[in-house]
Biopython code that builds the backbone (N, CA, C, O; Angstrom):
import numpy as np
from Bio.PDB.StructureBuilder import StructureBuilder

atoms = [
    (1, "UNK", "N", (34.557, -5.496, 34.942)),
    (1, "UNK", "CA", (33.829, -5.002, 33.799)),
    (1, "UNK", "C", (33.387, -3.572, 34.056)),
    (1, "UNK", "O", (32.765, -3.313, 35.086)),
    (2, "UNK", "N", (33.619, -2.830, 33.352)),
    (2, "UNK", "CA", (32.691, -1.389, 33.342)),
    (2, "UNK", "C", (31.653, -1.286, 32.778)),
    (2, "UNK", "O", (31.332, -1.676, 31.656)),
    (3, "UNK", "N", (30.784, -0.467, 33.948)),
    (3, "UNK", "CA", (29.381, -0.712, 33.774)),
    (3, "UNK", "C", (28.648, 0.471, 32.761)),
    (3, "UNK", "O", (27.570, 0.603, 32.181)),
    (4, "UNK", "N", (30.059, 1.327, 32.937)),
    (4, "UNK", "CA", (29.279, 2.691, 32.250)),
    (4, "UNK", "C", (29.358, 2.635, 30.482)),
    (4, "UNK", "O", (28.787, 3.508, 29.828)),
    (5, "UNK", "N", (29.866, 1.894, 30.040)),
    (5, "UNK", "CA", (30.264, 1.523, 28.534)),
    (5, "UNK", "C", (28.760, 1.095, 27.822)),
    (5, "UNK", "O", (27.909, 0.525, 28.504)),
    (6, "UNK", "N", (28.559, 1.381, 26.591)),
    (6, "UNK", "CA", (27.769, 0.759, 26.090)),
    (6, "UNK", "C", (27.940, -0.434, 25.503)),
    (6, "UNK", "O", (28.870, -0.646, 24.724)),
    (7, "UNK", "N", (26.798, -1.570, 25.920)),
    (7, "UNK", "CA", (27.531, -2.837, 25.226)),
    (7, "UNK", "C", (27.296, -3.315, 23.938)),
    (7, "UNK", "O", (26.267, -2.760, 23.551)),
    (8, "UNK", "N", (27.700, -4.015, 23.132)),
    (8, "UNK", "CA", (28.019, -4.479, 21.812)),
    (8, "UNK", "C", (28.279, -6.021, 22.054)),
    (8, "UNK", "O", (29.039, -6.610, 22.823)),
    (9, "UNK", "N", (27.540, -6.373, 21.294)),
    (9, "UNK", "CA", (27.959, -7.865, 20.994)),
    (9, "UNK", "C", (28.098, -8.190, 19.250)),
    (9, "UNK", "O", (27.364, -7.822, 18.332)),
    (10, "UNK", "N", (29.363, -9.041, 19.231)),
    (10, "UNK", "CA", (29.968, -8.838, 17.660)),
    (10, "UNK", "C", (30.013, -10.683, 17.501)),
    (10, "UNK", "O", (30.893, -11.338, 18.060)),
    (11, "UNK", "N", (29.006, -11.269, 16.722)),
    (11, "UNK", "CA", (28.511, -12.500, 16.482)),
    (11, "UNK", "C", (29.999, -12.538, 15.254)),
    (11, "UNK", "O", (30.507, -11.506, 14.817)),
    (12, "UNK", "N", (30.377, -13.670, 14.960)),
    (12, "UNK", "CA", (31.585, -14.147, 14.087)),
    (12, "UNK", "C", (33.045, -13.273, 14.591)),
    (12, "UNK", "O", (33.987, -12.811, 13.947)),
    (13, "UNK", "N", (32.801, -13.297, 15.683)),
    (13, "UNK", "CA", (34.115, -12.248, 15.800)),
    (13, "UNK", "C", (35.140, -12.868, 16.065)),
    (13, "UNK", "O", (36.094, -12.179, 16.428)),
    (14, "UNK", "N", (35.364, -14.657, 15.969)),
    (14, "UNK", "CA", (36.735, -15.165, 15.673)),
    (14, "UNK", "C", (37.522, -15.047, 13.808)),
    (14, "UNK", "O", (38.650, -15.324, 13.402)),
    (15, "UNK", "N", (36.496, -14.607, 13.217)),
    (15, "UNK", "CA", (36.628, -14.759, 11.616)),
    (15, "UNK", "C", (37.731, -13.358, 10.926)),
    (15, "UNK", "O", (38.678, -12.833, 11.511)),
    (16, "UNK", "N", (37.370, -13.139, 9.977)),
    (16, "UNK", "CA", (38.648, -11.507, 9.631)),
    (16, "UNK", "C", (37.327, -10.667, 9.484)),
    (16, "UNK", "O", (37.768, -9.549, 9.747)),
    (17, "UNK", "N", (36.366, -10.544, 9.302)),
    (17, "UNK", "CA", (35.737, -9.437, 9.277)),
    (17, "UNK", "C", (35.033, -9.264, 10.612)),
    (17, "UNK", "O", (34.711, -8.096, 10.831)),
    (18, "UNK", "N", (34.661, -10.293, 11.725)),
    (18, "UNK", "CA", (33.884, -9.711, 13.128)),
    (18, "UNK", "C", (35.845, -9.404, 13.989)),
    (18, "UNK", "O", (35.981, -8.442, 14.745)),
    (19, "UNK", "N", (36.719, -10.074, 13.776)),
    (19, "UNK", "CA", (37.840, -9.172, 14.491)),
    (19, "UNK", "C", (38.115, -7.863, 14.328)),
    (19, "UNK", "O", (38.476, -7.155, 15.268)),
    (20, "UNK", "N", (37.919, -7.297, 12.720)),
    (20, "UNK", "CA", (38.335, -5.708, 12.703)),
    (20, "UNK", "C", (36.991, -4.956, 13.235)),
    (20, "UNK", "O", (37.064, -3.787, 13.616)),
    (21, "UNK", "N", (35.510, -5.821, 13.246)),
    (21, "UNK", "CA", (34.442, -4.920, 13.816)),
    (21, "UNK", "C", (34.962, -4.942, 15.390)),
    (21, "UNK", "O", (35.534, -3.927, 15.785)),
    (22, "UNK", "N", (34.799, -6.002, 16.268)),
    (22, "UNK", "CA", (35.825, -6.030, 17.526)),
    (22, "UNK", "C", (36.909, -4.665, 18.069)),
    (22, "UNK", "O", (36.866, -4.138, 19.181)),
    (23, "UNK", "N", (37.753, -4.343, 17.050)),
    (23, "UNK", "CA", (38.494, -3.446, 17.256)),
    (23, "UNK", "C", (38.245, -2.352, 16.854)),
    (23, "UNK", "O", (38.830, -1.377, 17.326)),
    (24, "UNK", "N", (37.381, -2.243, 15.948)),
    (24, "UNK", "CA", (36.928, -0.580, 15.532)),
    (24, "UNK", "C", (35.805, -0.275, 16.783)),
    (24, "UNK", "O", (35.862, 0.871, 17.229)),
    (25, "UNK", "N", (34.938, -1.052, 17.305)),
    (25, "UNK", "CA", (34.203, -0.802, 18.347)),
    (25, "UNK", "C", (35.411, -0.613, 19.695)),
    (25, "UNK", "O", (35.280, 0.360, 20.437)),
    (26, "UNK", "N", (36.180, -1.277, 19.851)),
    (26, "UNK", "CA", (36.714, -1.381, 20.854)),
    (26, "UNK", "C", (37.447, 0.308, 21.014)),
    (26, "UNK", "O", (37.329, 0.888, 22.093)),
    (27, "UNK", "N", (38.186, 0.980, 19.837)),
    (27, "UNK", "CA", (38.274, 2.029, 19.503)),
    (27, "UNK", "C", (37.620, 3.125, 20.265)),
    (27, "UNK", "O", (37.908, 3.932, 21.149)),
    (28, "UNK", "N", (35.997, 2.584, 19.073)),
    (28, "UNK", "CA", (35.531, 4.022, 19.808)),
    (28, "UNK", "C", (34.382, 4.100, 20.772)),
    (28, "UNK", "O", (33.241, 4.537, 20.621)),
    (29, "UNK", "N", (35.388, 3.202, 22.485)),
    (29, "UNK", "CA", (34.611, 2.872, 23.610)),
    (29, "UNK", "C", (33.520, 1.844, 23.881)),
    (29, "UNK", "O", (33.151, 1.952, 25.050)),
    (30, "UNK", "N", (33.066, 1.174, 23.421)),
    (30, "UNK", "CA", (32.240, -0.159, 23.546)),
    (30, "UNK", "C", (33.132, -0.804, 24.548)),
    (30, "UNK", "O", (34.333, -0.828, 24.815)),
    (31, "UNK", "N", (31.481, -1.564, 25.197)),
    (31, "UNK", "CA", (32.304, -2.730, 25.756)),
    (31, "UNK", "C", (32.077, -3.887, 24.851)),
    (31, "UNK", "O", (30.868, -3.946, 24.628)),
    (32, "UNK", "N", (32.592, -4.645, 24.357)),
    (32, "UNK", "CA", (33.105, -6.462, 23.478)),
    (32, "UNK", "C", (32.346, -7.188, 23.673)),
    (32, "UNK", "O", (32.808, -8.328, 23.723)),
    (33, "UNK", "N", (31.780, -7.150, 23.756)),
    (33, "UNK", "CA", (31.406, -8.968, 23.933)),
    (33, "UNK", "C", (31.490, -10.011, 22.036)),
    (33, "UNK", "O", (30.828, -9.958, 21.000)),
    (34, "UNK", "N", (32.614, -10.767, 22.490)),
    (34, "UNK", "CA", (32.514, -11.052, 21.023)),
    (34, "UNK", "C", (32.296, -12.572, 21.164)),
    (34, "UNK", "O", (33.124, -13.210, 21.814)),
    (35, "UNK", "N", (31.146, -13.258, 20.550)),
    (35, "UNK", "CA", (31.130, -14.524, 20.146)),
    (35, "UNK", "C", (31.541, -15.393, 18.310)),
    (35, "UNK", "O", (31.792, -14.973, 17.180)),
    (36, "UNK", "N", (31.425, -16.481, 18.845)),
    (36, "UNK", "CA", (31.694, -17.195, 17.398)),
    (36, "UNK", "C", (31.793, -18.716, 17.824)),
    (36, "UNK", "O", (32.095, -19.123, 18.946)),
    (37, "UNK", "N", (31.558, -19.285, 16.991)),
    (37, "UNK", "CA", (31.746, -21.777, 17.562)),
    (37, "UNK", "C", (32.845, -21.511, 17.263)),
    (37, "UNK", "O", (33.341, -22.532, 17.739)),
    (38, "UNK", "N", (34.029, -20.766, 16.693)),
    (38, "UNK", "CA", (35.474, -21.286, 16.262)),
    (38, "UNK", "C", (36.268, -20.238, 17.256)),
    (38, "UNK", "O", (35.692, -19.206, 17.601)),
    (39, "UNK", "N", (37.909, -20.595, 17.810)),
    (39, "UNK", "CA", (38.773, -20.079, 18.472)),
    (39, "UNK", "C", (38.997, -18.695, 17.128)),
    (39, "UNK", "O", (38.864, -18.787, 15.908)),
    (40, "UNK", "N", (39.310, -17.701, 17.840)),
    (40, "UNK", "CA", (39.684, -16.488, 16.896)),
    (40, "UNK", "C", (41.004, -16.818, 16.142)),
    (40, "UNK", "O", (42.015, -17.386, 16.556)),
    (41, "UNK", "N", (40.671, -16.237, 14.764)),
    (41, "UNK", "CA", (41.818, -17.120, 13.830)),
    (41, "UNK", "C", (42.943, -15.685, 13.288)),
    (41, "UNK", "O", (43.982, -15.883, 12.659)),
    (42, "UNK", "N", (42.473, -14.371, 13.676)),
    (42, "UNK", "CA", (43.127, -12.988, 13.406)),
    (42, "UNK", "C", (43.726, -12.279, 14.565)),
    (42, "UNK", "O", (44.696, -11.547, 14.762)),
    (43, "UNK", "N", (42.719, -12.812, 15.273)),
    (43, "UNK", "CA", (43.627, -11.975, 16.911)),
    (43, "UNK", "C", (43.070, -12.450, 17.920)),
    (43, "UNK", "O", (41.933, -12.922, 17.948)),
    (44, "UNK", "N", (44.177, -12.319, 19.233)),
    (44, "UNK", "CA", (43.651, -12.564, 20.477)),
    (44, "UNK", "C", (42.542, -12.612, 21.066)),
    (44, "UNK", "O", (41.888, -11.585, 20.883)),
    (45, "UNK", "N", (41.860, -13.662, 21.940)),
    (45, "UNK", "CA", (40.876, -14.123, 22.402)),
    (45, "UNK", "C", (40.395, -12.830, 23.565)),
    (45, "UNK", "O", (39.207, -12.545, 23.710)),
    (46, "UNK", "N", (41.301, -12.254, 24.198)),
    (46, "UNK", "CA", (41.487, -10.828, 24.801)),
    (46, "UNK", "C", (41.323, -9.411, 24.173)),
    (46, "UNK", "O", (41.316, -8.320, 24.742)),
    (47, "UNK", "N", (41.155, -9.798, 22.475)),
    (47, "UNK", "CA", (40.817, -8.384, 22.261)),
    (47, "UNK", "C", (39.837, -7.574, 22.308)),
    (47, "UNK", "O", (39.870, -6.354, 22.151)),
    (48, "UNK", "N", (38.852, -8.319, 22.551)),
    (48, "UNK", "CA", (37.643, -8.358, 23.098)),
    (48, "UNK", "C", (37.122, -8.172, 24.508)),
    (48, "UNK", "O", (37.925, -8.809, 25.190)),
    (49, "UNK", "N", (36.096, -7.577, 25.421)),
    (49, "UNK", "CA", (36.442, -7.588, 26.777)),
    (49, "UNK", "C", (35.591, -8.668, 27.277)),
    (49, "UNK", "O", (35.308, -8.682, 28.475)),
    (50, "UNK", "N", (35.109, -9.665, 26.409)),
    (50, "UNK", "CA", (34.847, -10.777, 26.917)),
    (50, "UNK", "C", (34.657, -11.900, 25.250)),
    (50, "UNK", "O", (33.904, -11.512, 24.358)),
    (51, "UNK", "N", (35.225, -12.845, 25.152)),
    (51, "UNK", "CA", (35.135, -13.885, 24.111)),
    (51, "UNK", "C", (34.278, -15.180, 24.717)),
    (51, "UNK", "O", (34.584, -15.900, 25.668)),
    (52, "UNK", "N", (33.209, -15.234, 23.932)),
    (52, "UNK", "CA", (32.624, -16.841, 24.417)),
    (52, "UNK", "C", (32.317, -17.776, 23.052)),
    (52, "UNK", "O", (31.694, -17.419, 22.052)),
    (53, "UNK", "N", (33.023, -19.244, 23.347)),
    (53, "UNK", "CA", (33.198, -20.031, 22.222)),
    (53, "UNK", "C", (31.618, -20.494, 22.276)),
    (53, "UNK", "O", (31.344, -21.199, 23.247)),
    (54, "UNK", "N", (30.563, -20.203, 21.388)),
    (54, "UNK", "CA", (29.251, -20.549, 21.304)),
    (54, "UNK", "C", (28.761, -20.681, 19.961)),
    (54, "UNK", "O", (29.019, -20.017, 18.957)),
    (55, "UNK", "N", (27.952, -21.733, 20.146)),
    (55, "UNK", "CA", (26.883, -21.881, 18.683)),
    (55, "UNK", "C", (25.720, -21.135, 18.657)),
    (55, "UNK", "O", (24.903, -21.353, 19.552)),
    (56, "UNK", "N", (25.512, -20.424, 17.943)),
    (56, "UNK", "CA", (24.382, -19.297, 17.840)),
    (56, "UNK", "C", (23.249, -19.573, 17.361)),
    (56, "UNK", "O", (22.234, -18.876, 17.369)),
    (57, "UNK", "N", (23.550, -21.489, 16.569)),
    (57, "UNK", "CA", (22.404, -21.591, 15.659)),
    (57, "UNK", "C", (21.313, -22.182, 17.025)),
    (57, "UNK", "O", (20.132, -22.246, 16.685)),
    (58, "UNK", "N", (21.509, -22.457, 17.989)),
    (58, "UNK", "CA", (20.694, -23.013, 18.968)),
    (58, "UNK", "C", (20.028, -21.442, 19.821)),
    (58, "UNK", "O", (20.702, -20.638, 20.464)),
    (59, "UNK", "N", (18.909, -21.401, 19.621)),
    (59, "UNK", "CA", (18.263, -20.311, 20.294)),
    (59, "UNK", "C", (18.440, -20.142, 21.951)),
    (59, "UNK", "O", (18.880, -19.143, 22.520)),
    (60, "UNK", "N", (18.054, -21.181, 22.469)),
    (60, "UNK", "CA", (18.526, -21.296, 23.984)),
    (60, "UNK", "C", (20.658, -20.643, 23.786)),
    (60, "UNK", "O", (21.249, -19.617, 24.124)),
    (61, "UNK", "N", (20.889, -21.342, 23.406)),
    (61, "UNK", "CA", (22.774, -20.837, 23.656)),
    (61, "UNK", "C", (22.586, -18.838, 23.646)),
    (61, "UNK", "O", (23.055, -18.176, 24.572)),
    (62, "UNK", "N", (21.844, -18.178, 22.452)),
    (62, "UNK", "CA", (21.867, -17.089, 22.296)),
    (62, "UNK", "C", (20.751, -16.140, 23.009)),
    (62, "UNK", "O", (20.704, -14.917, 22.877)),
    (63, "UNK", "N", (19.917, -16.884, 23.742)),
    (63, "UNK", "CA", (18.876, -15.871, 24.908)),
    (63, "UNK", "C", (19.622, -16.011, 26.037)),
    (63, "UNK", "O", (19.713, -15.059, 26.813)),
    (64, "UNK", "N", (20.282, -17.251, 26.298)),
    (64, "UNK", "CA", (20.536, -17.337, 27.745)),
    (64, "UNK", "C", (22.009, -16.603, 27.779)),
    (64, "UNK", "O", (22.512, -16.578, 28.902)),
    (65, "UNK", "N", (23.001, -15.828, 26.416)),
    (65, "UNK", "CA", (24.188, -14.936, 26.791)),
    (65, "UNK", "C", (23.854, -13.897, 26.582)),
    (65, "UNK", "O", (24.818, -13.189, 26.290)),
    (66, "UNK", "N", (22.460, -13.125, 26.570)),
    (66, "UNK", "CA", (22.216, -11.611, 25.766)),
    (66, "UNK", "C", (20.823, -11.416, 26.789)),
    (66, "UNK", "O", (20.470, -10.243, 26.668)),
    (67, "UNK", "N", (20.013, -12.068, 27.642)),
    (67, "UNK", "CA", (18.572, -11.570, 27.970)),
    (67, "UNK", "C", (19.288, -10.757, 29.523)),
    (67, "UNK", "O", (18.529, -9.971, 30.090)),
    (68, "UNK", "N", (20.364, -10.922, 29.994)),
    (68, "UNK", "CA", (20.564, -10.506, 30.964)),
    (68, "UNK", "C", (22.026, -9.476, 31.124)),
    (68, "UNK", "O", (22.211, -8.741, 32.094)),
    (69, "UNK", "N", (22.884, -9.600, 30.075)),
    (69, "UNK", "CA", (24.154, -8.709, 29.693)),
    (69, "UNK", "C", (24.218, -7.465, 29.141)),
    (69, "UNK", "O", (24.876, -6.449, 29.366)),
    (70, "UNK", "N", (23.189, -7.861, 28.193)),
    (70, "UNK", "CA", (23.427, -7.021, 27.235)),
    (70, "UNK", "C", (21.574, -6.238, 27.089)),
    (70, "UNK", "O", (20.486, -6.814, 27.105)),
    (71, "UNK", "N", (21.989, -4.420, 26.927)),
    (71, "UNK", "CA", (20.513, -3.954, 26.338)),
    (71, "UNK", "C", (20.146, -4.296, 24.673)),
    (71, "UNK", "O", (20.608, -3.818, 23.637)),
    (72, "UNK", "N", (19.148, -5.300, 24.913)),
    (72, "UNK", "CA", (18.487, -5.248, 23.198)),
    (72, "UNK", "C", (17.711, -3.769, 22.981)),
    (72, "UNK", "O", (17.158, -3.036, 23.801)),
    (73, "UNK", "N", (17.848, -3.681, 21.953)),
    (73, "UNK", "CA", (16.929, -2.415, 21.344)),
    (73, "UNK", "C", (16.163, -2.912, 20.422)),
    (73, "UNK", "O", (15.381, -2.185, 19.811)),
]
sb = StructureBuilder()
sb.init_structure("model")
sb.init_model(0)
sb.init_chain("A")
sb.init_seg("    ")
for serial, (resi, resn, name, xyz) in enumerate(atoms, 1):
    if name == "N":
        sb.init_residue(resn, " ", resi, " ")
    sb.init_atom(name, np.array(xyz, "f"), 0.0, 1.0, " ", f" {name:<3s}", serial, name[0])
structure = sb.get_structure()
């Protein structure tokens, strides 16, 4: 992983509108992190620099992949 990237996390990003956010970030330098509960249905699970199959509606699932990865603002 590169540490010097700023990170991004893109919630629905197995769907058609969080895959083209995925790749327009991916574009211009982000690092990926893309979640969603469903397998990506537009593009590769790799287009992303990390994909995790998760339910978001459970609060514990979404502190315990973001309090330590990722900077909140």
């Amino acid at each position: 992983m590169e540490t010097n990237k700023e990170k991004v996390l893109v919630t629905g990003a197995g769907g058609f509108i969080g895959h083209h956010m995925v790749r327009f970030l991916k574009e211009k330098g982000y690092w990926v992190r893309g979640v969603d509960i469903k397998e990506p249905e537009f593009s590769p699970k790799d287009e992303a620099n990390e994909f995790l199959l998760l339910d978001l509606r459970s609060f514990q699932n979404c502190w315990q992949k973001t309090e330590k990865s990722l900077s909140i603002r």
